[in-house]
C-alpha positions in Angstrom: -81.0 -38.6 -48.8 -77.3 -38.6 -49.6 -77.2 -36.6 -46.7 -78.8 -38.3 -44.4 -77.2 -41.5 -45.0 -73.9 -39.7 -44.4 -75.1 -38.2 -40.7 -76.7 -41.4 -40.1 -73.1 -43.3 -40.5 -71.6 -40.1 -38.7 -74.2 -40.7 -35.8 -73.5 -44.7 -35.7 -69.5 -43.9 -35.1 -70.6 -40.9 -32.4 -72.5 -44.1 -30.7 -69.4 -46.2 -30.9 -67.9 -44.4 -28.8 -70.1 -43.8 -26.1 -69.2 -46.0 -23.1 -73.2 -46.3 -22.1 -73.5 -48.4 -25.2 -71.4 -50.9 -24.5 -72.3 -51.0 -20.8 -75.7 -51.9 -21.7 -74.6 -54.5 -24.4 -72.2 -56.4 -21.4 -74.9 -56.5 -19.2 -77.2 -58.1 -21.9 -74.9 -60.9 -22.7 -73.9 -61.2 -19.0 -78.1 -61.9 -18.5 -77.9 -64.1 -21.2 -75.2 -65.7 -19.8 -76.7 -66.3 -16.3 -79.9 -68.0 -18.0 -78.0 -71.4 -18.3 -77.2 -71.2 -14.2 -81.0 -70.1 -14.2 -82.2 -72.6 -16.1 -79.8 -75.5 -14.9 -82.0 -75.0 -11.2 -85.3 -76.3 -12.4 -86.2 -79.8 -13.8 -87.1 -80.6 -17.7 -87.8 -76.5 -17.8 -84.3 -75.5 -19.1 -84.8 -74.8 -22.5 -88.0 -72.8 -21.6 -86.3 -71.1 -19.0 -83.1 -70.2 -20.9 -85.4 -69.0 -24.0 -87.4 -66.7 -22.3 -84.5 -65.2 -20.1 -82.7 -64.7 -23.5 -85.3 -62.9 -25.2 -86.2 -61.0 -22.2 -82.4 -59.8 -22.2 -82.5 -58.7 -26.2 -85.9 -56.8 -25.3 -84.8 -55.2 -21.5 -81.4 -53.9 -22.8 -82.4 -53.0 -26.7 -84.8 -50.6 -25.0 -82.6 -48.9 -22.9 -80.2 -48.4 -25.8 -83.2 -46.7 -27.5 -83.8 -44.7 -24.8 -80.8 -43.6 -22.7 -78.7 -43.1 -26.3 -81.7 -41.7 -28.3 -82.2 -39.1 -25.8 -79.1 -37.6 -26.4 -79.2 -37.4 -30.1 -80.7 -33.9 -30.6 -80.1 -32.6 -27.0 -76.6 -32.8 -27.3 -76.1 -30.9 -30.1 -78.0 -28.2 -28.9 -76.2 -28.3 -25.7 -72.8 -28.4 -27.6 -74.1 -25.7 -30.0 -72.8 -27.6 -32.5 -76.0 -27.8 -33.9 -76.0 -24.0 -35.6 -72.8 -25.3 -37.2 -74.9 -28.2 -38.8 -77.8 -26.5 -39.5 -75.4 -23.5 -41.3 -74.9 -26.3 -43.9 -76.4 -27.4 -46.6 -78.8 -29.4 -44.6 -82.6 -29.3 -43.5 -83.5 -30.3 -40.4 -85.7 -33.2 -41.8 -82.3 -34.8 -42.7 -80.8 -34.1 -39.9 -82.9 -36.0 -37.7 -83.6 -38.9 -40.2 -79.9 -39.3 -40.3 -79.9 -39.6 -36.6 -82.9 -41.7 -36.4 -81.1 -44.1 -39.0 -78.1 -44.0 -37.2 -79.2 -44.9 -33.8 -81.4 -47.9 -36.1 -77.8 -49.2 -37.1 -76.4 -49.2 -33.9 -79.7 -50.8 -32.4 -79.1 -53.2 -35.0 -75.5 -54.1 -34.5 -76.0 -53.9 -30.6 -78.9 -57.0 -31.4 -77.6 -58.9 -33.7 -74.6 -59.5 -30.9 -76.8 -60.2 -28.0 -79.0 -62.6 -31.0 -75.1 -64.0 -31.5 -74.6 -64.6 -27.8 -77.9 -66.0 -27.7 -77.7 -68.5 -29.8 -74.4 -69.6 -28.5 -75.9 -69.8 -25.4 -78.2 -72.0 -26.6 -76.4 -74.3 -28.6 -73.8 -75.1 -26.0 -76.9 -76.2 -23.9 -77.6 -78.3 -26.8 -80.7 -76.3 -27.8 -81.4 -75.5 -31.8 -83.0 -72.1 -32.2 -86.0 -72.7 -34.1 -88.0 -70.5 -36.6 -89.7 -69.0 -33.4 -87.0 -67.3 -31.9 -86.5 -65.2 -35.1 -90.1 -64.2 -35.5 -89.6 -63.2 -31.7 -86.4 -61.0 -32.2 -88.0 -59.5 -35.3 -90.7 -58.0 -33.3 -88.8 -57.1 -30.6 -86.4 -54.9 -32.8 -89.6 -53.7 -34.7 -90.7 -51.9 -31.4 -86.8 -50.5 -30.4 -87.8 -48.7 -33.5 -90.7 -47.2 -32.6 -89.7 -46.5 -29.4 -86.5 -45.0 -30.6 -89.2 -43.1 -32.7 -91.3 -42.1 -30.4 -87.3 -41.0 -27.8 -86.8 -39.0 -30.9 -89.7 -36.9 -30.9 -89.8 -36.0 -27.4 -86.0 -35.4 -27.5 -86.8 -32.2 -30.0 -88.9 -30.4 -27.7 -88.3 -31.8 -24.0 -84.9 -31.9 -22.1 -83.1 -35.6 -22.2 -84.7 -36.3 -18.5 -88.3 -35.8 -19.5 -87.9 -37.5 -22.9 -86.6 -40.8 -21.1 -89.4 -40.0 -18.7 -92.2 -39.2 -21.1 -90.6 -43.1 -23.7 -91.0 -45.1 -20.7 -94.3 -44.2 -19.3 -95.4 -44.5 -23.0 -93.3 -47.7 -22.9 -95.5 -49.4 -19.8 -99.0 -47.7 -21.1 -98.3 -49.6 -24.7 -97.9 -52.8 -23.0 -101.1 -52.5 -21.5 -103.1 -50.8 -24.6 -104.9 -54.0 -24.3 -105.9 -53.6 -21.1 -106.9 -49.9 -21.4 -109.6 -51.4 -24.7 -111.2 -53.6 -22.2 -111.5 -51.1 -19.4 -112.7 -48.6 -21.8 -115.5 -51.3 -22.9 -116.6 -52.2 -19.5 -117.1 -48.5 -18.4 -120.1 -46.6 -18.7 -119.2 -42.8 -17.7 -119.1 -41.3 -21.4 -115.8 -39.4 -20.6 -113.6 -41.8 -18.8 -114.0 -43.7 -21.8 -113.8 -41.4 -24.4 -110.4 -40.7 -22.7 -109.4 -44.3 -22.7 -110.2 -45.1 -26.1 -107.9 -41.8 -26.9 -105.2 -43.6 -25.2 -105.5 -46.6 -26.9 -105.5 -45.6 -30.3 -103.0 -42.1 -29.8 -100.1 -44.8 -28.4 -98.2 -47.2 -29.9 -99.8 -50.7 -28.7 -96.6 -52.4 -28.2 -97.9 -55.6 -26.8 -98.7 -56.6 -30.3 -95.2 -56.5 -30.8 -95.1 -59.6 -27.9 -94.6 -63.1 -29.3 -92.2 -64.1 -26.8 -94.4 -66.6 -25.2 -95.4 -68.3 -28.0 -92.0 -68.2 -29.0 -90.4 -70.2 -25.9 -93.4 -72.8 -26.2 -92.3 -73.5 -29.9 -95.7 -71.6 -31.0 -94.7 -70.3 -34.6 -96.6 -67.4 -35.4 -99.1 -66.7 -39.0 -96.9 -64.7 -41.9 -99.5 -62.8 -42.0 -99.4 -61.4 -38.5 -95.8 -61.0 -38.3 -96.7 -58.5 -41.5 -99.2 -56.9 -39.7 -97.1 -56.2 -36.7 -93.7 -54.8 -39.5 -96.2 -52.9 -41.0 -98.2 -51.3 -38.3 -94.6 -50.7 -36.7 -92.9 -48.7 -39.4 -95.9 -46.5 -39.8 -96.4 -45.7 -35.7 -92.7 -45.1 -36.5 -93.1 -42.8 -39.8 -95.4 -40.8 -37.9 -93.6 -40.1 -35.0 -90.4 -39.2 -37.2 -92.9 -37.0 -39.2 -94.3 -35.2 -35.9 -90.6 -35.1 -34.7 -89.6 -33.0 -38.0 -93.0 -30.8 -38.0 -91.6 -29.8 -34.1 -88.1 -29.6 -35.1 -88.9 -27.2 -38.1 -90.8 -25.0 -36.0 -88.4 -24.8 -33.1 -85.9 -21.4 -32.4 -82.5 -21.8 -31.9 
């Protein structure tokens, strides 16, 4: 794990440097910005209104940092060859991609907790306290960067950067509607149709059970107990993923 640790640190300071990244991250906080001249246009709505555009920023611009830097984290190597030198080491390939896996995590991390910072400024200079809400909110929403960066990194060992980003997001838009595919899948009566619809739903990640965000910007606080349901069932879509992603990875030729 000692090895791991040091490519996932070696990994967050390759991120640092890429100019995508921080992109992304001043288009977050400009969105952020905007949702107090957003808000300011409607009447007894603005904390509502500057909540939800907030939160929508942190989720919008987390993902793309998930995606368009986690496709990158295997295929470049193997692009830049570099990866024979790694793999020459004293290194398996499980470590290598945990370590990259982490290390995408901290800068996912990092990348929120300043968009959370600019939030929250955001909201106090409106004269708005965060409330317990918000935090259940952003804890979800980085809960499912991490399975989607989970799910980036296992396409990324076996598809080219294009089709991985392809192949995230359509998963991306089907898991926000794994809850619409149940109750089509219930309503139909053709056997196969809904065999393949109840495949769907329980092969991808269900990602609108990581979306609190309404009840969040109506002051709705969550149950403990679902917010360990959702951690939980989000590390271990995750862990699996990461675990197919190495099973591939082992088995491909370079």
């Amino acid at each position: 794990m000692n090895k791991a640790l040091v490519i996932s640190l070696n990994t967050f300071k390759e991120n640092l440097r890429d100019k995508v990244l921080y992109n992304l991250l001043f288009f977050g906080l400009l969105l952020i910005g905007c949702s107090v001249v957003l808000g300011s246009l409607t009447i007894g709505e603005q904390a509502k209104i500057i909540k939800d555009i907030g939160l929508a920023g942190i989720h919008v611009f987390g993902l793309l940092i998930a995606i368009f830097v986690g496709i990158g984290l295997v295929s470049k190597e193997i692009e830049k060859r570099t990866i024979y030198t790694i793999l020459a080491k004293p290194v398996t390939r499980y470590q290598f991609l945990l370590g990259r896996y982490f290390g995408l995590a901290i800068t996912l991390c990092i990348n929120a907790s300043v968009m959370v910072a600019g939030f929250f400024g955001v909201l106090m200079l409106s004269g708005i306290v965060p409330d317990l809400g918000l935090l259940e909110a952003i804890s979800l929403i980085f809960m499912e960067l991490l399975v989607i960066e989970a799910v980036t990194v296992m396409f990324s060992t076996f598809t080219t950067p294009t089709l991985s980003a392809t192949f995230t997001l359509a998963i991306f838009i089907i898991g926000h509607l794994a809850t619409d595919l149940k109750a089509l899948s219930d309503k139909l009566q053709n056997g196969l149709p809904t065999l393949i619809l109840r495949g769907l739903y329980y092969l991808l990640p269900n990602l609108e059970f990581f979306n609190i965000r309404g009840e969040s910007v109506h002051g709705v606080t969550v149950s403990a107990s679902y917010l360990m349901t959702a951690i939980g069932y989000g590390c271990a879509y995750a862990a699996v993923m990461i675990a197919l992603a190495c099973v591939i990875f082992q088995r491909r030729d370079f």
